[in-house]
N, C-alpha and C positions, 0 to 999 in steps of 0.2 A: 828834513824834506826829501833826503835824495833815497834816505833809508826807505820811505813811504812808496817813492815811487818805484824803488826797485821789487818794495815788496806786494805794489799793486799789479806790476809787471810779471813778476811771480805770480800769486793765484791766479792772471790771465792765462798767461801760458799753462798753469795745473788743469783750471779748467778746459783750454782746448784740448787738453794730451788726455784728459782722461776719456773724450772718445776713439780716443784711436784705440789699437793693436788688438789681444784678441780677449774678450768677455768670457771667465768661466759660467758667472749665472746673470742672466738679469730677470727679475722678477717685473709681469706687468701690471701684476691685477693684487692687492692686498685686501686679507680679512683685518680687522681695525681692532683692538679691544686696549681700554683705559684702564690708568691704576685710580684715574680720578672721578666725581659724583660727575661728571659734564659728558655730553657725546662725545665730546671732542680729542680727535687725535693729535693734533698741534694747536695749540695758542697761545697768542705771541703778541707782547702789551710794549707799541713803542709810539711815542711822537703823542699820547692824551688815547692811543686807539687800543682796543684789544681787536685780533683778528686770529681768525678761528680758521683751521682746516677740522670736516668732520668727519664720523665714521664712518665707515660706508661708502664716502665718495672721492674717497682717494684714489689719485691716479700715480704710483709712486713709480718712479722709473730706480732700479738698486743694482748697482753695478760692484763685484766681484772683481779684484783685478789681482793682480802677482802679490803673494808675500803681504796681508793684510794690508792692502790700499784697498778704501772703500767708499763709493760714491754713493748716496743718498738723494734724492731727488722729489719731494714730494710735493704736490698740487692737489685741487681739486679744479672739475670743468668749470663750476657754477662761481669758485671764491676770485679774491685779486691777488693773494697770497702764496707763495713760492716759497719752501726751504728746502736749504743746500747744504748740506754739509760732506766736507770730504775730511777721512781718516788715510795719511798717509805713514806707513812704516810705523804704528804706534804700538805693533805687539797687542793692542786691545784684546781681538779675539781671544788671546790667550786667558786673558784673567779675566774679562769680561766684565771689567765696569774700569772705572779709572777717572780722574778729576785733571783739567787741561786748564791754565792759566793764559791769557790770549793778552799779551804778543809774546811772556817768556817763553813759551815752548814753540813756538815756532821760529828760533833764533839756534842754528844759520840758516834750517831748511823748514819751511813750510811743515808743517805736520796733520795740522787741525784747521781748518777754514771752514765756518759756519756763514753764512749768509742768505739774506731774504730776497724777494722779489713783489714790490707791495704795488703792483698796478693801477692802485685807486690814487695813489702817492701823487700831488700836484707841484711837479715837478720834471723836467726833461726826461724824456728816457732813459739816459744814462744814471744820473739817479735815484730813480724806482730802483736800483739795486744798490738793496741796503749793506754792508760790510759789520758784522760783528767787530770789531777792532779791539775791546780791552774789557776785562771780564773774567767771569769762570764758565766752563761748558763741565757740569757733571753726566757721566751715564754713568748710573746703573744699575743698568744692565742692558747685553748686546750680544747677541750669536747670530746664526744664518734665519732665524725667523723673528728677533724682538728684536726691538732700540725702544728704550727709557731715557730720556734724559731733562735736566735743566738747564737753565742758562740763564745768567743776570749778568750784564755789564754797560758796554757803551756800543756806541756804533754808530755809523753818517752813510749819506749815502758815496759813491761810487769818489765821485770828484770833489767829495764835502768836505775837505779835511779841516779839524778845526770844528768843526760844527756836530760832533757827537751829540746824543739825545738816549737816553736810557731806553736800555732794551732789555725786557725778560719774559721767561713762559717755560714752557716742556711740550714735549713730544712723547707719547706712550701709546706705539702702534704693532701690530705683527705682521706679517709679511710670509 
């Protein structure tokens, strides 16, 4: 339990720090294109739901930071659906795909944190944000204008611990 909170504690404080200091790129507006037969540049099958962000109407906010930290951010106006993912210190860029096991590789420091934001979700607000928690996140592929990837494991919302629900789908956008 205390491991849990210190490491919820953790990805709060990641996410507040990743708006600070100074942005080399952020991109605001993205062209979309899939490896898959679907519009769709993310969909994401959790709790009995699929939920789809499409092409076209992404609103992706992609932050650039020191020494391959990299924040992901994508939406659409119209869906209820949010994903997050942050790459810290993982050398990715380098090789450009890479397979991440979630929570062993983020053991001592944070590395990889994926997570949703399901607004339709009947539940407090604090829990519409869903946490990836245990699973595999594969890309790939990934440079300064694609991210590929999958993802299949578990995950609760915010305060749920205890109460994971299978989570999978991919993401296959340009930028």
């Amino acid at each position: 339990m205390k491991t849990r909170i210190l490491l919820l504690i953790g990805m709060f404080t990641l996410f507040i720090s990743c708006g600070e200091g100074t942005t080399k790129t952020k991109v605001e507006t993205a062209t979309v294109h899939t490896n898959t037969q679907t519009d769709y540049a993310v969909e994401v099958s959790m709790e009995g739901k699929t939920l789809v962000l499409k092409q076209g109407q992404l609103a992706p906010n992609i932050r650039y930071r020191a020494q391959d930290t990299l924040q992901f951010l994508v939406w659409s106006e119209d869906q209820p659906l949010k994903l997050n993912l942050n790459l810290n210190n993982t050398n990715i860029l380098e090789h450009g795909e890479a397979t991440y096991t979630i929570p062993d590789v983020n053991s001592p420091k944070v590395k990889v944190d994926l997570s949703f934001f399901n607004l339709d979700r009947d539940v407090k607000r604090t829990n519409k944000r869903i946490i990836f928690r245990k699973g595999t996140i594969q890309i790939t592929k990934i440079n300064e204008h694609e991210l590929h990837m999958t993802f299949e494991g578990e995950g609760s919302g915010v305060l749920e611990y205890g109460k994971n629900f299978p989570i999978s789908g991919e993401a296959n956008f340009s930028f």
